[in-house]
C-alpha positions as CSV (number, residue, x, y, z in Angstrom):
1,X,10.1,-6.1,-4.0
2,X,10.5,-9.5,-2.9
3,X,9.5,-8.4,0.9
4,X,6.3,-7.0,-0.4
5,X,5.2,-10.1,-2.2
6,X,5.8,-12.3,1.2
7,X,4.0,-9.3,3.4
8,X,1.1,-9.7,1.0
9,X,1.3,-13.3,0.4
10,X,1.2,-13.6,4.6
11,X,-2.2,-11.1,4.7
12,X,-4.5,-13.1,2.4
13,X,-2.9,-16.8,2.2
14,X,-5.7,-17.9,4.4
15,X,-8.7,-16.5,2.5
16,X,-10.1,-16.7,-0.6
17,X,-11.6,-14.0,-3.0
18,X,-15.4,-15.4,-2.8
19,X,-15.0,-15.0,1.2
20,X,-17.0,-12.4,3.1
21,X,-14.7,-9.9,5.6
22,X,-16.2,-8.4,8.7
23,X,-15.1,-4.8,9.1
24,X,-12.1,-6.0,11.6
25,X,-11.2,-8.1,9.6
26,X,-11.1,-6.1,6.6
27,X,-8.6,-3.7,8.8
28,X,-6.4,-6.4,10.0
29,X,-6.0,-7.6,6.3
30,X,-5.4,-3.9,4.9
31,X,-3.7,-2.3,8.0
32,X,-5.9,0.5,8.5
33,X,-8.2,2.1,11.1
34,X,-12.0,1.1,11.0
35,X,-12.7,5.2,10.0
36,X,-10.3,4.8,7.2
37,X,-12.4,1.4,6.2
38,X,-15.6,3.5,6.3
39,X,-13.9,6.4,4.4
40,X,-13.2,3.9,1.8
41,X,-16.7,2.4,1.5
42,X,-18.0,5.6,2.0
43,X,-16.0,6.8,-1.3
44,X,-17.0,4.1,-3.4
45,X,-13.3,2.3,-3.1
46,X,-14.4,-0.8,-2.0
47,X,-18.0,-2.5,-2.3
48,X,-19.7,-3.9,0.5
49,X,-23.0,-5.6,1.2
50,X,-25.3,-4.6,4.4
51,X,-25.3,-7.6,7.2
52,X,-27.9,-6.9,10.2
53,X,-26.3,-3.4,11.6
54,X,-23.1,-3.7,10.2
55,X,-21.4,-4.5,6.4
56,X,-19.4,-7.5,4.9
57,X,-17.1,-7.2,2.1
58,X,-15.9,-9.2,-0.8
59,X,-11.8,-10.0,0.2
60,X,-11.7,-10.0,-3.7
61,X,-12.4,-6.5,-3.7
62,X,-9.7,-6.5,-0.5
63,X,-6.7,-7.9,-2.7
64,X,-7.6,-5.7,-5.5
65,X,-7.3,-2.8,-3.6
66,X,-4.2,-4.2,-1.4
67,X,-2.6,-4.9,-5.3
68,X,-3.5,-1.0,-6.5
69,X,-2.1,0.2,-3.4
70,X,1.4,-2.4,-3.6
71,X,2.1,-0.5,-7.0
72,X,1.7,3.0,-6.1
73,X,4.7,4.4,-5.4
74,X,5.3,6.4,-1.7
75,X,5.3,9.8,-1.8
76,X,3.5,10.5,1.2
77,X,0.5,11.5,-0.7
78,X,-2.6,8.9,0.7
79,X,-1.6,5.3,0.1
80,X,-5.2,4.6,-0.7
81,X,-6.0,5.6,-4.6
């Protein structure tokens, strides 16, 4: 448990929750692909504003779904509730 805590701590100790992500670096932070990101905005899991072409999102919303994700347990189901 102890590893998880420093793996997270090391993802978001350089932002804060009121900070805007770009979609790369909302995949960095979360480890995913950019299709999974739009999958996930797509589905309502994780808000987003519209910027020019692209979207920005709250890293607020980021660590809440890195935290809802952290206590899931593996199964091999989706890791993204």
């Amino acid at each position: 448990m102890k590893k998880v805590f420093i793996t997270f701590f090391e993802r978001v100790r350089n932002k804060e929750p009121d900070d805007w992500l770009t979609l790369q670096e909302l995949c960095e932070l979360l480890h995913i692909s950019e299709s999974k990101a739009r999958s996930l905005k797509k589905s309502g899991r994780i808000g987003f504003i519209k910027s020019g072409k692209g979207s920005m999102f709250l890293a607020g919303d980021a660590f809440g779904l890195l935290e809802r994700v952290e206590a899931v347990p593996r199964n091999g189901n989706d890791i993204y509730p």
